[in-house]
N, C-alpha and C positions, 0 to 999 in steps of 0.2 A: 175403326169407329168414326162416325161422323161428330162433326165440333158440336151439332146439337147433340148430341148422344153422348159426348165426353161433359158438354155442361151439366146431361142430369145426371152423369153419374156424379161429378162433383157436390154436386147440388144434395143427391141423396146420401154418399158418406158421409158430408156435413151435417145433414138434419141427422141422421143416424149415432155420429158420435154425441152431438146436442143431447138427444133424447137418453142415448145411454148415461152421460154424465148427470144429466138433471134426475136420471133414477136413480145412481147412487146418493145423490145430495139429499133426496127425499129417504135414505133408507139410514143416512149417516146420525151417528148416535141414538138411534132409534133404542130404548130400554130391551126390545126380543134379543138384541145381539146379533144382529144382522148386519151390524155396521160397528166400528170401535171409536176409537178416538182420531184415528188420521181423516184427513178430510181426501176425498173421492178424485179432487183435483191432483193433488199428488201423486198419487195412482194412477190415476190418466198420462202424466208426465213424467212419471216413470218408465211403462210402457212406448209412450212416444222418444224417450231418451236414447231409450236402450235397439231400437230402430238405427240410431244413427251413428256409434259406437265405431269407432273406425275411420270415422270422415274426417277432412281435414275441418281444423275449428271453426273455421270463417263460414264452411258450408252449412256445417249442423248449425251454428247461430242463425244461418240467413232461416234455415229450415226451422227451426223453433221458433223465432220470431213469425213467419208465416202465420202459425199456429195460434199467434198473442201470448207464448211461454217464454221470457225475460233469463229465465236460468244460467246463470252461465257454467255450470257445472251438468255433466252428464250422470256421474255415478250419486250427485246430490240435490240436495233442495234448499233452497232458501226460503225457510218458512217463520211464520209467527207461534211462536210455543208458549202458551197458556199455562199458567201455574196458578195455584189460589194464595200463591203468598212470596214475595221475591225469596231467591235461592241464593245460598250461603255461597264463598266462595269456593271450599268443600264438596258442596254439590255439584257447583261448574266444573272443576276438578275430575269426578269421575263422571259426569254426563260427556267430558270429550273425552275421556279416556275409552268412549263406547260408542264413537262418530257420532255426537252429539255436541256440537261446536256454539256455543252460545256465546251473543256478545253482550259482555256487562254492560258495556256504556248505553246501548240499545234496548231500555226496561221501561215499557209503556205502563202507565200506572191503570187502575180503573175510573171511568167517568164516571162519578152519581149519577145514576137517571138516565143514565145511556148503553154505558159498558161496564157490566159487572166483574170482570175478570181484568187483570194484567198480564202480558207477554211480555217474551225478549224475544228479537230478533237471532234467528239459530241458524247454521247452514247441519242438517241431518243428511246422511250418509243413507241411502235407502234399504242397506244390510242392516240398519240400525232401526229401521221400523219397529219390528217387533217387540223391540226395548223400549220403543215409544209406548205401547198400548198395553206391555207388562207394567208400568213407571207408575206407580199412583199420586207422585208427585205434579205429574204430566198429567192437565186436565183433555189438553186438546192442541192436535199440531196443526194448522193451517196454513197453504200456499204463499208466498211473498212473489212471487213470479209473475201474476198477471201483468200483461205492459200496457205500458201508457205511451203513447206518442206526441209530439210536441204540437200545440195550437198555433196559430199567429192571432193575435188582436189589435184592432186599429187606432191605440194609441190615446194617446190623454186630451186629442182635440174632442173626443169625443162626449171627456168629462169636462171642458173647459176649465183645464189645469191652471192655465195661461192669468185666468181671473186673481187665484189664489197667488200665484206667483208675485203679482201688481199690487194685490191687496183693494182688489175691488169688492167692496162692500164686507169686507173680510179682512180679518190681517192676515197680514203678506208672512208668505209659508216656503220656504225652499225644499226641505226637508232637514237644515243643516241640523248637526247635532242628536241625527236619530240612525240607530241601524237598520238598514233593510236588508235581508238574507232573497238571494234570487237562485232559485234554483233550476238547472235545466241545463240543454244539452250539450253546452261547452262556452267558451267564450276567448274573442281574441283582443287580447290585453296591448296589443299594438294598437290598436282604434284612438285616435285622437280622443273620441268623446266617452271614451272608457277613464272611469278614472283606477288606480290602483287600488285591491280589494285591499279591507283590513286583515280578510285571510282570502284562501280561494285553495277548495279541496277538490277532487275526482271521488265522488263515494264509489263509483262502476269496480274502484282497483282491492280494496278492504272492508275492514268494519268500526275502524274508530282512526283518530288523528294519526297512531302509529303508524299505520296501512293506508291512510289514505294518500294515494298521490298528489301531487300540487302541479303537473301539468292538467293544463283547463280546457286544452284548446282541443275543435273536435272540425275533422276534417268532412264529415257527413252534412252537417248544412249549420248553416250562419243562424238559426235561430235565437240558440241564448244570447248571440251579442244584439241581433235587433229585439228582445225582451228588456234586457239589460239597457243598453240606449231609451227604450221608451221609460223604464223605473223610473232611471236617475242621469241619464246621458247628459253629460257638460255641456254642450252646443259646441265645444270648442272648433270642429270642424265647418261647419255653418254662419262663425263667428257672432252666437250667440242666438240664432233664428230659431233653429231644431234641438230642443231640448225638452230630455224628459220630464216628467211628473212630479219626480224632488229631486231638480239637478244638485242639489248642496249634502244630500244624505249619505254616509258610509256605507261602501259595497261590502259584503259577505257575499261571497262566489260558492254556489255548489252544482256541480258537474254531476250529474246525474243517467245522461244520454250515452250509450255506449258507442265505439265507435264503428257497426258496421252498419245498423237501423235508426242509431239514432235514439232509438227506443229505452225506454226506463221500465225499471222493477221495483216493484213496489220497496223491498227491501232498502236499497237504496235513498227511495223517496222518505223513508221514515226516518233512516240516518242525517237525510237533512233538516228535515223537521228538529230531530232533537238539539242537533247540534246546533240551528237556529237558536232552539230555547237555552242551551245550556251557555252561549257567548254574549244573552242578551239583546237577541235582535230584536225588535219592538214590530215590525212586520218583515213576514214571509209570503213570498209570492208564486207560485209554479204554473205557469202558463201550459200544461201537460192534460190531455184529458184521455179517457179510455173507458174500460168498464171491467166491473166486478161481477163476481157470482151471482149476488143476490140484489145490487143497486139501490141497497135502503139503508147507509149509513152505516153498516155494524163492519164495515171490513177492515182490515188493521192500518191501511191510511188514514180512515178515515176515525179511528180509533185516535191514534198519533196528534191528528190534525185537533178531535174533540177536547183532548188535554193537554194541547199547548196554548188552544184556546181558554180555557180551564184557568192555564197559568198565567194570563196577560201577555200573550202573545196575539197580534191582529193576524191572518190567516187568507188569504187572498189563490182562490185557486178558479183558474180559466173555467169556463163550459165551452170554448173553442168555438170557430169558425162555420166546425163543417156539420150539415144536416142533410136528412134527408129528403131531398124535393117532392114526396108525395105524403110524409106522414108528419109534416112540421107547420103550423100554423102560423099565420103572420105574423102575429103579435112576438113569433121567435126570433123575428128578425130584426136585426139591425137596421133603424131609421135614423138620417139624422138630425140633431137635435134640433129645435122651432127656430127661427131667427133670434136674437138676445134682440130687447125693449133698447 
């Protein structure tokens, strides 16, 4: 087959799987019973899992990531599971006694006026489907697996941090004395201008502080430490020239990016979020951007994100770097700012 002939076949599996997915999405929870409670994306990931069963792990990761499927489990899913009322411990009890793994700590509440329901984050066993959609407890199981991949942003000359810092026309702001939670895709604590976090977890290894690992560091690419540097970087290596945005503020380190793509799962991203809110960060920031099913706010990050904000947390998440050069207007772009009076 010629390259042009291999590109439309790509081109047309692609639109072909699109189309089939986006038909089950339209038939899902539909009242005829056409659809149940699992969402169509699960299904999809199952079948794409169960493809790859036998391969060594590094290869199926690289190959699910192709795909934007974050899972690190073949035989499971890391999904959001909707209840309409939190679940006893009792009930956790025998939901994992039936591949039904829910994690306590990971119980996103409902937004007024936004999100009507609560979830926990689950890892479900796809032999345990079934038991999902018998479970009347179980409103509705949802994907946690879309991935995100890491943005870069050009840094706090562009907010003219530098002002605040001097206290020009402003009092003068460090950030000392406030938490800030950065979450992303590793970080190297050897860096001069790193300072030591008050914690610093791996969400990629568990689902709460028990399981989380405490190495940070990811050998895929240096981003969270130039994220981390732009937050809150000391200058110490520059002796004072290059420094971030609130060099004086407490780091909260969350590791998020796995180490063969780099790449995050939503799962993950919501584990930091919480644990942001439950240590008291006062802002979270995740320089990560990617896309959801639907792109209109209702997805379980963006759930996560709506009620921590909810809770007096400030919430700071990238739109990244990268566009498309024929469907992005200018105004999308980055100009920089007018000369200062």
């Amino acid at each position: 087959m010629s390259e042009d002939g291999r590109g439309r076949w790509a081109r047309g599996w692609m639109v072909g799987a699109l189309l089939g997915l986006l038909l089950g999405l339209s038939a899902w929870g539909q009242p005829d019973g056409r659809a149940g409670k699992v969402s169509p994306e699960i299904h999809f990931h199952q079948r794409e899992k169960a493809a790859l069963l036998g391969l060594p792990r590094g290869e199926a990761r690289a190959r699910l990531s192709a795909l934007g499927i974050a899972g690190p489990e073949l035989l499971a899913e890391d999904c959001g599971l909707y209840v309409s009322s939190p679940l006893s411990e009792v009930e956790i009890a025998q939901l994992a006694a039936s591949g039904i793994v829910i994690s306590r700590s990971n119980y996103v509440p409902p937004v007024p006026g936004r999100h009507p329901r609560g979830f926990y984050l689950a890892r479900v066993r796809y032999s345990a489907l079934p038991l999902v959609e018998a479970d009347a407890r179980i409103l509705s199981l949802v994907s946690a697996e879309y991935q995100s991949c890491p943005k870069n942003d050009l840094g706090a000359v562009m907010i003219n941090a530098d002002d605040v810092h001097a206290g020009a026309g402003v009092t003068a702001r460090t950030g000392a004395g406030i938490k800030i939670a950065v979450a992303d895709s590793g970080l190297d604590l050897t860096h001069p201008d790193i300072p030591t976090p008050a914690e610093a977890y791996d969400m990629t290894d568990g689902t709460d502080p028990a399981s989380w690992g405490t190495d940070v560091t990811n050998l895929v690419t240096p981003h969270g430490t130039h994220v981390t540097g732009t937050v809150l970087g000391r200058g110490t290596q520059s002796g004072g020239q290059y420094k971030g945005a609130a060099p004086g503020a407490t780091l909260h380190f969350y590791k998020i990016g796995d180490d063969s793509t780099a790449g995050a799962a939503a799962a993950d991203e919501i584990e930091a979020v919480n644990r942001a809110l439950a240590t008291g960060c006062r802002i979270f920031t995740m320089s990560y951007g990617g896309y959801d099913t639907f792109m209109d706010g209702s997805s379980l990050t963006c759930q996560a994100i709506d009620a921590a904000v909810s809770a007096g947390m400030a919430v700071f998440i990238s739109a990244g770097n990268a566009r498309p050069p024929r469907r992005t207007t200018p105004r999308s772009r980055w100009r920089p700012a007018p000369p200062r009076a």
